[in-house]
Structure formats: structure tokens, C-alpha cells
C-alpha positions in Angstrom: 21.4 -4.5 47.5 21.9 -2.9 50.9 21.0 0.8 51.7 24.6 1.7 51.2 25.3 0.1 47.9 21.8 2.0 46.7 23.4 5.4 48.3 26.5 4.9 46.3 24.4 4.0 43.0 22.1 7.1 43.6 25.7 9.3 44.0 27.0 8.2 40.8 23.7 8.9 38.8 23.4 12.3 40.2 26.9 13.3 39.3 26.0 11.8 35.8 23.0 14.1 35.7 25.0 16.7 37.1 27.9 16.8 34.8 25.9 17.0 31.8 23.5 19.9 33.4 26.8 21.4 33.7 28.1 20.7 30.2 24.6 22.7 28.8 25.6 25.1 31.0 28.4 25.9 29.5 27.8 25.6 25.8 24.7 27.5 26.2 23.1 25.8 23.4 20.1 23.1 23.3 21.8 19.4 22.1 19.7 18.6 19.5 18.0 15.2 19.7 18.8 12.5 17.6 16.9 11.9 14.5 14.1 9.5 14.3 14.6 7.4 11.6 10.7 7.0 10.3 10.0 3.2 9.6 8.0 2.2 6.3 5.2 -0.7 6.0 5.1 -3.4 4.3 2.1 -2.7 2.2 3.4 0.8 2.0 6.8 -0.4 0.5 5.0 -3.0 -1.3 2.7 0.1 -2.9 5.6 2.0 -3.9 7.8 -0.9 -5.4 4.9 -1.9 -7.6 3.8 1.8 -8.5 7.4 2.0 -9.6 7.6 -1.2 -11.6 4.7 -0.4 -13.5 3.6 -4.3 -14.1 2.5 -7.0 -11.5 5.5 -8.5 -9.4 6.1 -12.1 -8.1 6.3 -12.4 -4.0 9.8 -12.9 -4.9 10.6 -10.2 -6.9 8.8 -7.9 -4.4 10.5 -9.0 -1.8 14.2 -8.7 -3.4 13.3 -5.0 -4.8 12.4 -4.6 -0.7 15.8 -6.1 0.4 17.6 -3.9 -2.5 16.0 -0.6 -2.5 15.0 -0.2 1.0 17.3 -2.6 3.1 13.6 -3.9 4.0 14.1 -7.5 4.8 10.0 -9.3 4.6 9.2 -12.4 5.3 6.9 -14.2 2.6 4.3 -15.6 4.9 3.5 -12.4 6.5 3.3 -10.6 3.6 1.6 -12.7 1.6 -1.2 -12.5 4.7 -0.9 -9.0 4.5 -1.9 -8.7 0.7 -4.3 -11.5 0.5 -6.4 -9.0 2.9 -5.9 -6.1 0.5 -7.1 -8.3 -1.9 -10.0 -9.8 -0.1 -11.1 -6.6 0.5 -10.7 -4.8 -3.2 -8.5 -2.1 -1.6 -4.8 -1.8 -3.1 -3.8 -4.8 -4.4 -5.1 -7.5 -7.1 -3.7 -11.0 -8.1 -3.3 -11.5 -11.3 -1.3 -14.7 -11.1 -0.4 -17.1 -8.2 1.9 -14.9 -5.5 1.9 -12.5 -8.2 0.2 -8.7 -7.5 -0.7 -5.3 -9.1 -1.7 -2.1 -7.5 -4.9 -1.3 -8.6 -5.5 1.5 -11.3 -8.0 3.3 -9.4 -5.0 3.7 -6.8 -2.1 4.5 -9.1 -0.4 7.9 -8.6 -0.4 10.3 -11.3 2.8 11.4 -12.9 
């Protein structure tokens, strides 16, 4: 890109800039930003699908109640990493079949 072709570039992004510092101008109000849209964890979602089920869940069924009532899409090797740590590690999570998992009670939410 020659010096001219930047010059012209540079002209049309100011005017951008200009035109909408001219458009607050005139409304005399702040645009408000868009919303941030807060993204959930796995183990977080996986917390809340099985606090809600009330009984141990199959990978499978975890993962469909993920897709169905969070549009959460998971993919079963990664999350079965992810709760074989928990597991591991005595915090959240216990098997209590093969691929199959329960929050633990000390962890349960009260009503």
C-alpha cells in the first residue's frame, strides 16, 4: 500500500469516527453497550444439571440435559477428563457407576 492509498484509508476512518462523534452529539445520550452474554462451565453446568436431577446421571444423559437446557454443546472426552479430576480429588463429583456421576452431599444446595 502506497502513502496515498494509506491517506485515503486514514480519511475514510476518520469520517467514520467522525460521523458517529457527531451522531452522540446530537442524541445527547450515552449508547449503551451491548450486553455481555456470561458463559457457563462445564463442571458448573454439570453441578447444576445433577443438583437438579437429584440422582447420578450417565455421560450421556448429562450431556443431552446440557444440549437441551442450556444450548451447551460438550464433548465427552473433555468432560469426562474434567470430572475424573473432581473425582480424583474428592471435590464435587463421585462415580458411582462407569461414566455415571453424583454431586456429592456435602456439596448439595439446600432448598
Amino acid at each position: 500500500m502506497d502513502l496515498k492509498e494509506w491517506a485515503k484509508l486514514q480519511e475514510s476512518l476518520l469520517r467514520s469516527q467522525l460521523k458517529i462523534i457527531r451522531e452522540f452529539l446530537k442524541d445527547d445520550t450515552e449508547p449503551e453497550p451491548p450486553p455481555r452474554r456470561k458463559q457457563r462451565s462445564q463442571i458448573g453446568t454439570v453441578y447444576d444439571i445433577l443438583i437438579e436431577a437429584k440422582e447420578p446421571l450417565h455421560l450421556t444423559e448429562i450431556i443431552m440435559r446440557a444440549k437441551r437446557d442450556f444450548n451447551m454443546v460438550m464433548e465427552p472426552g473433555s468432560l469426562v477428563s474434567a470430572l475424573t479430576k473432581k473425582v480424583n480429588s474428592g471435590k464435587m463429583f463421585r462415580r458411582v457407576a462407569p461414566s455415571t456421576f453424583e454431586v456429592l452431599a456435602a456439596q448439595e444446595k439446600n432448598p
